[in-house]
C-alpha positions in Angstrom: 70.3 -166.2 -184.3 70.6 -164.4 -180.6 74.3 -164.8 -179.9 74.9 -165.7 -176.2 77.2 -163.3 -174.0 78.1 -166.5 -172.2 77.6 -170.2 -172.3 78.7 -172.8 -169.4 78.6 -176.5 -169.3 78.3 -178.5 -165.9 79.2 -182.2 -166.1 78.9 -184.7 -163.4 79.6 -188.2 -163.1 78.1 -189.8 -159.9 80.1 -192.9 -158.6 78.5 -193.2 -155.0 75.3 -192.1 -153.1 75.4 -189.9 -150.5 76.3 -192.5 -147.8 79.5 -193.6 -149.9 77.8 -196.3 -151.4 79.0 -197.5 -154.9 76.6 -197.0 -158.0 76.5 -197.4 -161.6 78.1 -194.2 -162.7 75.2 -191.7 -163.9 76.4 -188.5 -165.8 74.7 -185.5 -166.0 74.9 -182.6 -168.4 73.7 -178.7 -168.0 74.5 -176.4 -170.7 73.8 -172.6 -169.5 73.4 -169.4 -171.9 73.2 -166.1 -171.0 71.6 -163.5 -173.3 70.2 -160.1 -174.1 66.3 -159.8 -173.3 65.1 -158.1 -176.2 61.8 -157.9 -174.5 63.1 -156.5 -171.1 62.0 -153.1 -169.1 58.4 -153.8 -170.4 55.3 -155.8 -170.8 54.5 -157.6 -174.6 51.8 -159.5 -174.9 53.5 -160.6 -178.1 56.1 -163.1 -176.7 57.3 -165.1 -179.9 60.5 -163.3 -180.5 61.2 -165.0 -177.4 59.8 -168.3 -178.7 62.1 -168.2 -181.5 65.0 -167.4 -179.4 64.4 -170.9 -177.8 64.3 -172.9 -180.7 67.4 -171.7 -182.0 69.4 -171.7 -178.8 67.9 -175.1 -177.9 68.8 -176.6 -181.4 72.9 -175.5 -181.2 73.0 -176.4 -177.1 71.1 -179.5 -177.3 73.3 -181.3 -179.7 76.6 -180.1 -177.7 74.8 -181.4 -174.3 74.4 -184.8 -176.0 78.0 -184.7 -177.3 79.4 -183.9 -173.6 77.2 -186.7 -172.2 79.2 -189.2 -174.3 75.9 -191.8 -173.4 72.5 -192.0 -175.1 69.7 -189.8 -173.0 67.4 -191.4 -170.5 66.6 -188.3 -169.0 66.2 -184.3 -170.0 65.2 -180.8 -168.1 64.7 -177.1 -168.8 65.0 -174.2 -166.9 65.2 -170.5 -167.2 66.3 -167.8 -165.1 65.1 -164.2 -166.1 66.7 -160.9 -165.3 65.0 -158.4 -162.7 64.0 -156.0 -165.8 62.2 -159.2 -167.5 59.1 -161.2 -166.4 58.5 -164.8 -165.2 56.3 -165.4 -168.8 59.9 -164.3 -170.7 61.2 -167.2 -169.1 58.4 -169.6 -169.6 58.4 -168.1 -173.8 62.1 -169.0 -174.2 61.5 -172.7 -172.3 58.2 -173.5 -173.1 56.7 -173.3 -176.8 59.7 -174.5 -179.3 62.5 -175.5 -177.0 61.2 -179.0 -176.6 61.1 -179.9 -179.9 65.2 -179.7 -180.8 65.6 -181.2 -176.9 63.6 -184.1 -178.1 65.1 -184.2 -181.3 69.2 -184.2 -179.9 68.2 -187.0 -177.3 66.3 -188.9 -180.1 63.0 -188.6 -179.5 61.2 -188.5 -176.0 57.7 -189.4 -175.1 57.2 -187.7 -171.7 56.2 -183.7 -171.0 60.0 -182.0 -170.0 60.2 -181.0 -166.5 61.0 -177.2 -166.2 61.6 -174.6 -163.7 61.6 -170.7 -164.3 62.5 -168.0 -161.8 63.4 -164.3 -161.6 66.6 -163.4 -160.3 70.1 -161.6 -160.4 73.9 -162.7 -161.1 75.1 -165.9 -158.9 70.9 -166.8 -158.7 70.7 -170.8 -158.2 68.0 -172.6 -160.2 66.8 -176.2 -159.4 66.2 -177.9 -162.5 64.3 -180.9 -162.6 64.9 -183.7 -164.8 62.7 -186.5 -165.8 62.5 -189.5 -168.0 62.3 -188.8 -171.5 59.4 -191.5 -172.5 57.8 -192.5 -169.0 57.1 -189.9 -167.0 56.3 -192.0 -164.2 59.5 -193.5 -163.5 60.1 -192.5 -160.1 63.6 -193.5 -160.4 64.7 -190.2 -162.5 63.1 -187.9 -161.0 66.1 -185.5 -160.1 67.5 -182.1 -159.8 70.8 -180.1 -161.2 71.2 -176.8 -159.4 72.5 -174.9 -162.0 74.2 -171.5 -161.6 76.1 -168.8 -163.9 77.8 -166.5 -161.2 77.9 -163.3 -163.3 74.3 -163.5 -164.7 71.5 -163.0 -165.2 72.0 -159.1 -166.3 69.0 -157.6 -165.5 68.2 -157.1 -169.4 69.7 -160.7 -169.8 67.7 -164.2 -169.5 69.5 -167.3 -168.4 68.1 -170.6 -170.3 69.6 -174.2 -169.0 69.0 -177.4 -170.5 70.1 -180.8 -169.7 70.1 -184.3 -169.8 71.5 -187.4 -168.2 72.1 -191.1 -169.2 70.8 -192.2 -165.8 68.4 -191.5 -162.6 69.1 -191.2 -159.2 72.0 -193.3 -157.8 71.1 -196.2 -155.7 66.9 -195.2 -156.3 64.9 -197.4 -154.1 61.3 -195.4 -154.2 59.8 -197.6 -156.6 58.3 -197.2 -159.9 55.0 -195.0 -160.0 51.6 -196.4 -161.9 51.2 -196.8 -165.4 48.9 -193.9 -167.1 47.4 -195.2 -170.1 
């Protein structure tokens, strides 16, 4: 298993919109890993080493997301960030293929396509990562956004994968809910 050089967790509680208004509390939970890019300085059309690394990372960060939530899941994101010697389709290998499957298992299953985000960039680079409700993905209500950032990576040999979840949506959401796709 890849061995991260660094791992950061970001947990938020939100009492109060914006405005000061109070809300059911909603807590949020990134986790962040930073790690070698065995694929970096090139081009591999054979991207699976990478598909592996997300599984495995996903699996032992997923489960200590959940534990730091404290709540059962309503919500879940992905996101990579992917060192200047790497490629944006390095990124989407490590979030995309296998990482879904131990997100969905932690959070206890999950109906709805994960919202993700990927970008290329260096240490301190901010990522927005969306969230979304894990079994309707037309609930307008959790359609959200962590900006995540590590301030010493990514490396640019290094790739910067983010999960999280949340036990809630937006505070005080008044857009409504979306239709119904059957």
């Amino acid at each position: 298993m890849v061995q991260p050089r660094k791992t950061v967790f970001q947990r938020e509680i939100i009492t109060a919109d914006a405005f000061g208004e109070a809300c059911q509390p909603v807590t949020r939970v990134a986790v962040m890993a930073a790690f070698r890019n065995p694929l970096a300085g090139r081009f591999f059309r054979d991207l699976s080493p990478l598909f592996e690394i997300g599984r495995e990372l996903g699996e032992a960060l997923a489960r200590q997301a959940i534990a730091e939530l404290g709540n059962p899941p309503i919500s879940y994101g992905k996101a990579a960030i992917v060192g200047a010697n790497g490629d944006m389709e390095q990124g989407g290998a490590v979030v995309h293929p296998k990482l879904g499957a131990p997100m969905r298992a932690a959070a206890g299953g999950g109906a709805a396509v994960i919202p993700s985000n990927v970008k290329l960039g260096g240490p301190g680079t901010t990522i927005d990562l969306p969230l979304g409700h894990k079994d309707d993905p037309w609930s307008f209500d959790h359609f959200d956004t962590m900006t995540l950032v590590m301030a010493d990576a990514p490396g640019p040999d290094e790739i910067v994968m983010c999960l999280a979840y949340a036990d809630g949506g937006r505070p005080i959401p008044r857009c409504g809910k979306g239709p119904v796709q059957s």
